[in-house]
C-alpha positions as CSV (number, residue, x, y, z in Angstrom):
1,X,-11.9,-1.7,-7.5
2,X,-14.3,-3.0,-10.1
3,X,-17.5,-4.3,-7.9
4,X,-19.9,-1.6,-8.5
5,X,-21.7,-1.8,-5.4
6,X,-18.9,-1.1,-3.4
7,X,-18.0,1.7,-5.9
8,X,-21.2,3.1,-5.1
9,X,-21.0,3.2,-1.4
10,X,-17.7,4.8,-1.8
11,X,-19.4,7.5,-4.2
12,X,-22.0,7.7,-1.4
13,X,-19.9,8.8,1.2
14,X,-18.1,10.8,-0.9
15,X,-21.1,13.0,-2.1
16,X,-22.0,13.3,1.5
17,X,-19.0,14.4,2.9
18,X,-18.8,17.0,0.0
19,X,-22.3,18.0,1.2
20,X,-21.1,18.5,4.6
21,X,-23.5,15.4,5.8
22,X,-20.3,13.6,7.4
23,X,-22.0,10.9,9.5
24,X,-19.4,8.6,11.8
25,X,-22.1,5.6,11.9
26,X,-23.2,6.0,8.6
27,X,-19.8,5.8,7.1
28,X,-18.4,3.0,9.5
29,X,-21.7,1.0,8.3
30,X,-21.0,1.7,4.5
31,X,-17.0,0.8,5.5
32,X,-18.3,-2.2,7.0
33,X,-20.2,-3.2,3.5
34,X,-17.4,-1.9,1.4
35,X,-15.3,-4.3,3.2
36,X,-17.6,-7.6,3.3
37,X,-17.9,-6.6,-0.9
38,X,-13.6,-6.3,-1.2
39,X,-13.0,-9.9,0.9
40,X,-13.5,-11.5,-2.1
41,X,-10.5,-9.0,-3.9
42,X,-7.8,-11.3,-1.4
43,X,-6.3,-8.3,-0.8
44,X,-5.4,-7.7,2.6
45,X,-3.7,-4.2,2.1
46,X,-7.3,-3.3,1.4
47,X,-8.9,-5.6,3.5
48,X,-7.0,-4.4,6.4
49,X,-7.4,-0.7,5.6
50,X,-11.5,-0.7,5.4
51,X,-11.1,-2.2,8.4
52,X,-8.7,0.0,10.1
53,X,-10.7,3.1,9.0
54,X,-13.9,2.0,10.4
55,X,-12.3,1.1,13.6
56,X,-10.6,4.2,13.7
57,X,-13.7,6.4,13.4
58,X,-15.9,3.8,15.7
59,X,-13.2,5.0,18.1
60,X,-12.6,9.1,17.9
61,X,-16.1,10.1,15.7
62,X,-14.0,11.4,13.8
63,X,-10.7,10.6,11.0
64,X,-8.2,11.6,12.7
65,X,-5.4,10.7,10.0
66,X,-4.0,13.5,7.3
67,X,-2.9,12.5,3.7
68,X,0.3,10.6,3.7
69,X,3.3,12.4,2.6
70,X,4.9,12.1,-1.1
71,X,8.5,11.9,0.7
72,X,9.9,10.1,2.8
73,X,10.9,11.5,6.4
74,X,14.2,10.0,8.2
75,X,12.2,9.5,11.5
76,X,9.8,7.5,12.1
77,X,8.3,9.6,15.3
78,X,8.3,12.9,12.7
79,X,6.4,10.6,9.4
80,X,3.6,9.9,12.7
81,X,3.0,13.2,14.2
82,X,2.5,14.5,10.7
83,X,-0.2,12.2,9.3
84,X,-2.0,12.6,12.8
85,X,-4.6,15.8,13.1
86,X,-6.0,17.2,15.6
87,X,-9.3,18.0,14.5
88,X,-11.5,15.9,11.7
89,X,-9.6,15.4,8.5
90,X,-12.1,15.0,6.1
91,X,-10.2,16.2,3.1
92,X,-7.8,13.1,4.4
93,X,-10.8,11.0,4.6
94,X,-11.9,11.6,0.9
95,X,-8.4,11.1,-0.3
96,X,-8.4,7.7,1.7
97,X,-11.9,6.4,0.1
98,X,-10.6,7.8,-3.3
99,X,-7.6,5.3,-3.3
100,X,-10.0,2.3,-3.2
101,X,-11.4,3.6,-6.8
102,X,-8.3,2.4,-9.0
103,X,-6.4,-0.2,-7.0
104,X,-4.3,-0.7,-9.9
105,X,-2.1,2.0,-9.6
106,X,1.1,1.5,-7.3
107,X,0.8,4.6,-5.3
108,X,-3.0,3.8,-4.5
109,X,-1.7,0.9,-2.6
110,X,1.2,2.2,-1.7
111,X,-0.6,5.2,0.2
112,X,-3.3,2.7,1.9
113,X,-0.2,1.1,3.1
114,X,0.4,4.4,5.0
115,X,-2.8,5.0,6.3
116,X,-2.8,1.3,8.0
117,X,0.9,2.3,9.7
118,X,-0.5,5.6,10.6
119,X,-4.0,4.0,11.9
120,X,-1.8,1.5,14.0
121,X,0.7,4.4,15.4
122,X,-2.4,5.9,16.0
């Protein structure tokens, strides 16, 4: 992503989740800002992501989704119950806000891909 303000917010909540200041409304309001900033990208993958995210935490105070895996699982059901935690993921959360930083590379998009089919099996 190359707007710097929405850089910045995701730096923001970055730093504070390293700081162990994990705040559900503050990040859903700086997802909410991020995503207004990336409409203008016409990317939906991304678009629909930020989105999804915000939703997601607006809805269990927490993210609730682990790291997608590098391989492919023959099930569908099994691919699910894996990217699902029980308990707030936030290491998954900074690995999901971390994609948005170079959406150039294939697997960036690639893995937001799996986070909205995840945040929709959800």
């Amino acid at each position: 992503m190359e707007n710097k303000q929405a850089l910045k917010l995701i730096e923001k909540i970055q730093k504070e989740l390293l700081q162990n200041k994990f705040s559900v409304a503050d990040s859903v309001a700086d997802l909410k800002k991020i995503r207004e900033i990336t409409l203008e990208l016409n990317n939906p993958v991304v678009t629909k992501a930020l989105r999804l995210a915000y939703e997601h935490l607006e809805a269990n105070k927490a993210f609730l989704i682990g790291i997608p895996d590098d391989e492919p699982v023959d099930s569908k059901e099994t691919e699910i119950e894996a990217n699902i935690s029980e308990e707030n993921n936030l290491e998954s959360f900074n690995y999901f806000l971390s994609l948005f930083t170079d959406l150039s590379k294939k697997n960036n998009v690639l893995d937001l891909k799996e986070y909205n089919k995840a945040f929709l099996a959800f």
